[in-house]
N, C-alpha and C positions, 0 to 999 in steps of 0.2 A: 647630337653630333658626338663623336667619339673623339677619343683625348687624342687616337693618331690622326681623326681628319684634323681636329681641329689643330695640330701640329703640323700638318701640311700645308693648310690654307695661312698661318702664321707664316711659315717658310716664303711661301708663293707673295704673299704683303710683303714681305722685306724685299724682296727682289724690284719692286716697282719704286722706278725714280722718282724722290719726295716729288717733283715737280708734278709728274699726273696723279697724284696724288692730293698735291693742293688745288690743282685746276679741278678734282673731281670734285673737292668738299666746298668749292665757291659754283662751280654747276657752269663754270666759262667756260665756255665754243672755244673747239681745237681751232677756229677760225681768228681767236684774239689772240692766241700761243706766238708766240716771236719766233719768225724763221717758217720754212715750209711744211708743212703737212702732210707726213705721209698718205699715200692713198693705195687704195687695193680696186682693183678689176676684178670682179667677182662675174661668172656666167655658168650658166648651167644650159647644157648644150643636147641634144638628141638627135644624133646622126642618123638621116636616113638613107642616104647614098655615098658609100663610102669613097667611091671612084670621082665623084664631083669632089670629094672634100682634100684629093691629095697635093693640088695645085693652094692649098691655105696652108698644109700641116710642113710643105716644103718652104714658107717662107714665112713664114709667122716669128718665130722663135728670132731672125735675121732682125724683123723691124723691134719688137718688144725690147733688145738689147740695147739699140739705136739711142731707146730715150729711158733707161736704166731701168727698165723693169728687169724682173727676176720672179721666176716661177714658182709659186708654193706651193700648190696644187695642181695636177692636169690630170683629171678623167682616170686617180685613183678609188680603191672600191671607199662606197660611201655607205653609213648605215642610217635610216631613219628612224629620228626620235619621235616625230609627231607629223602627221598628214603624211602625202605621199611621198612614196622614195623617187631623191633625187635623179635625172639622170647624170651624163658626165660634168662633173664641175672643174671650173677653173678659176683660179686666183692667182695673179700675179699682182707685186707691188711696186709700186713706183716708186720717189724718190719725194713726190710732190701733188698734186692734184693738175696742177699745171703739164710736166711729165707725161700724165695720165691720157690727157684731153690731145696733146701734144702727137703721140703714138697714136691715138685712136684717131684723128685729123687730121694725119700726116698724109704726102700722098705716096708712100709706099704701101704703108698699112690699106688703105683706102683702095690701090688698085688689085691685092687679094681677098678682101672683105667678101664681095661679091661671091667669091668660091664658098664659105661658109652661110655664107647667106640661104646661097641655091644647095647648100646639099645636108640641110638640117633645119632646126625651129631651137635658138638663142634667144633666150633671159638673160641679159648683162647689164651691167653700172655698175658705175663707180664710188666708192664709199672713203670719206677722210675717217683716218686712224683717229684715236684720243692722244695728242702728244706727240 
């Protein structure tokens, strides 16, 4: 390791709140942490009828708001480190894991579901943050 990585990854440790910091060096579940858990909607998506899929990409963004998600990724270019290249991915994060289950359960989200379903093949869940 070189004296500037290792002066980056220095930088990069100071910035992480002592708090996940000491949950990482005792190995406690972001499940014990006091208060909610952030969570990310992770899915990797492969459109294959783009005309099925415009009645989802028109109301999708409407419900995710609903229950405080916010978009970190949608279906920008992706590069692969190891095994095959992803296709479009998407990550958005909630507020909570609750939030998460809440938007994907809802029956707004649930009556365009369907349009994604029929006009692609989705890999998605849900994943709690550390912290």
């Amino acid at each position: 390791m070189t004296l500037s990585t290792r002066r980056r990854a220095i930088a990069l440790i100071a910035q992480i709140p002592l708090a996940n910091l000491a949950m990482a060096a005792t190995n406690d579940s972001p499940a014990s942490a006091p208060g909610p858990v952030t969570a990310y909607y992770v899915a990797e998506f492969e459109l294959k009828d783009p005309e099925a899929f415009r009645p989802y990409a028109a109301g999708v963004r409407q419900t995710v708001a609903r229950h405080g998600g916010v978009y970190l990724a949608q279906g920008g270019k992706t590069t692969s480190l190891e095994g095959a290249s992803p296709h479009r991915i998407v990550i958005i994060r909630f507020p909570s894991m609750a939030d998460a289950l809440g938007w994907y359960e809802s029956p707004e989200y649930a009556a365009i579901r369907p349009y994604r379903q029929k006009a692609g093949e989705t890999r998605n869940f849900l994943v709690e943050a550390i912290g």
